[in-house]
N, C-alpha and C positions, 0 to 999 in steps of 0.2 A: 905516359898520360899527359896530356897537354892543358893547357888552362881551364881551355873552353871545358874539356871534359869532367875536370874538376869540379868547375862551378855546376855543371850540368848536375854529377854527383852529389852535392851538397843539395841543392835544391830538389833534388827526388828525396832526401832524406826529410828535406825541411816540409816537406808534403805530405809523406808519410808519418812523419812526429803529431804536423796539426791535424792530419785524418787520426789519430789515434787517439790526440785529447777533445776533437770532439766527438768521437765515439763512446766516450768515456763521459762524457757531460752529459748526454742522451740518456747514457746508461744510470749516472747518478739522480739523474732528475724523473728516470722512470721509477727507479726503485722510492724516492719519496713520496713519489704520487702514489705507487702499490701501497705504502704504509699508512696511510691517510686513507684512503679511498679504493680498494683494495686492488685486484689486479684485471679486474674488468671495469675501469675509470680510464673515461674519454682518452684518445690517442691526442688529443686536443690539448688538454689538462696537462700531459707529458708534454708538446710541445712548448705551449706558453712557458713550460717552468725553467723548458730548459734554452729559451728565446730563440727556438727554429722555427720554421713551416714545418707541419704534418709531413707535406711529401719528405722531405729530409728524415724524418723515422722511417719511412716506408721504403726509402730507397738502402737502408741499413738493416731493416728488420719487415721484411714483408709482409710476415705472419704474427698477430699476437704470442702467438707459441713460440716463435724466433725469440719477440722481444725480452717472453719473459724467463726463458732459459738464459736468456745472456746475462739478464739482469742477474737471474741466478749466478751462475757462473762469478762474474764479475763481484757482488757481495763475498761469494765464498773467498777470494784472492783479497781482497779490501779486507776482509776481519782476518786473514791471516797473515799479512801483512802489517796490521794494527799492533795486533799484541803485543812483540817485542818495545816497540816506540814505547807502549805505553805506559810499559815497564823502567822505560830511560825518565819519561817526563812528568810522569804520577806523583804525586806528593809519598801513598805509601801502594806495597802492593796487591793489599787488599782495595786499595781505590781501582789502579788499573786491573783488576779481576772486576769489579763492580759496575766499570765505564763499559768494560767489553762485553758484559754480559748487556749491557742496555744495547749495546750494537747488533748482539745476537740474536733477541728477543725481534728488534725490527727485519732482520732479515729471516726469522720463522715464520711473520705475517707472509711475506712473500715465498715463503717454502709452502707450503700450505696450500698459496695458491695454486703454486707448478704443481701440485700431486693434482690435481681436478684435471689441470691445460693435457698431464699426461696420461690420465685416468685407462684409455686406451693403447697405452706404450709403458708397459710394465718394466720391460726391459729398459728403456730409455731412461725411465725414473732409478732404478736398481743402481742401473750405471752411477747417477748424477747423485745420488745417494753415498754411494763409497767412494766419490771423489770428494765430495763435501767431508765423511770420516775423517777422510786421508789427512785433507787439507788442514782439518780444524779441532781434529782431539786432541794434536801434539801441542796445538798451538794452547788452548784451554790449558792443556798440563803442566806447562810450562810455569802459566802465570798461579796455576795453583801450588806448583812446588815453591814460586818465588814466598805467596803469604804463608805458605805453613813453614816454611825455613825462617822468617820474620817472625813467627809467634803471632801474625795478625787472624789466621784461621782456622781450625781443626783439623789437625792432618787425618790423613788414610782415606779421605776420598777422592774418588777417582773420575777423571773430567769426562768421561764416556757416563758415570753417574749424573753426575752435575747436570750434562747438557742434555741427556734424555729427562731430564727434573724437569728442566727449563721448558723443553719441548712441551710434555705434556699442560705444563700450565698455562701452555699460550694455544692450545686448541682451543678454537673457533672466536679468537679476540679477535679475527678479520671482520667475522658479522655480527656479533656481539658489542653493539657500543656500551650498554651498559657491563661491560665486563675488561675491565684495566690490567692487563694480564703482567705488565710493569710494575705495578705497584705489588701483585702476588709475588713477583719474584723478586722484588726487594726484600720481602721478609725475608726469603727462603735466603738470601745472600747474606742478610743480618744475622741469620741461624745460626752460619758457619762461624761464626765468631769464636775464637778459640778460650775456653776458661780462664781467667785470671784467678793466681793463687789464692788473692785474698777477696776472690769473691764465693769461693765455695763454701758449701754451707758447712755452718759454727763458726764463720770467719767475721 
């Protein structure tokens, strides 16, 4: 391989690298707008945020139902990805179970919305369903074995528990503004609190 060819090589990679983080910028700024404004807010509102032109979404995601599968897609990898980190950089590890759960809450706004986009694609959703499982029980479990091995939460519950808890509490916070479905599941995360000796009763 000769120089020219080199250079040629690096610079297809150097292309494919920045198509891939703006793909990803697209996708971050779609999914903020989903959680704000739910998943039928202006193709507009997703550009501005993520400082492209409209055609630039449309040439990456033709269809809303494109867009908001990726975005899917794309959250599921982001919170499974998250949870280790946030077990390194957490003060304890009931914080980083507590940070991820606020993560997971904004991306059931956007779960939510894909069950409507697939309403007629049963199978589509099923699929997209058990890759989400796959992806994000081990991850939840993980950070729940880290606080119950710390004494920070009540062990023997189980993250397939948890996250169907969570689930439920966040139906219909998409079209609900008077309903904080964040603040509900802060209790429910305060719940887990694991008994201290000298706070049980007689103590």
């Amino acid at each position: 391989m000769n120089d020219s060819d080199e250079e040629a090589g690096r610079a297809a990679r150097s292309k494919r690298s920045d198509a891939r983080r703006n793909k990803e910028t697209l996708l971050d700024a779609a999914a903020a707008v989903f959680v704000t404004s739910g998943v039928d807010a202006p193709v507009r509102d997703i550009a501005a945020r993520a400082g492209v032109g409209v055609g630039t979404i449309y040439r990456h995601f033709p269809t809303r139902a494109d867009l908001i599968i990726a975005v899917y897609r794309h959250q599921v990898e982001s919170l499974a990805e998250t949870g280790p980190g946030l077990l390194e950089t957490s003060a304890t590890a009931r914080a980083a179970l507590g940070r991820w759960i606020d993560l997971f809450v904004d991306f059931l706004v956007t779960k939510h919305g894909l069950a409507g986009v697939l309403k007629s694609d049963t199978a589509g959703f099923d699929t997209l369903h058990a890759y989400f499982l796959d992806r994000l029980v081990p991850v939840c479990d993980q950070l729940l074995e880290a606080a119950s091995a710390a004494g920070e939460i009540t062990s023997g519950l189980q993250a397939y528990e948890l996250m169907r808890g969570v689930g439920n509490l966040c139906i219909g916070a998409e079209s609900d503004p008077r309903y904080d479905a964040r603040r509900l599941v802060g209790f429910l995360i305060k719940g887990l609190g694991a008994e201290r000796p000298d706070h049980r009763p007689g103590k």
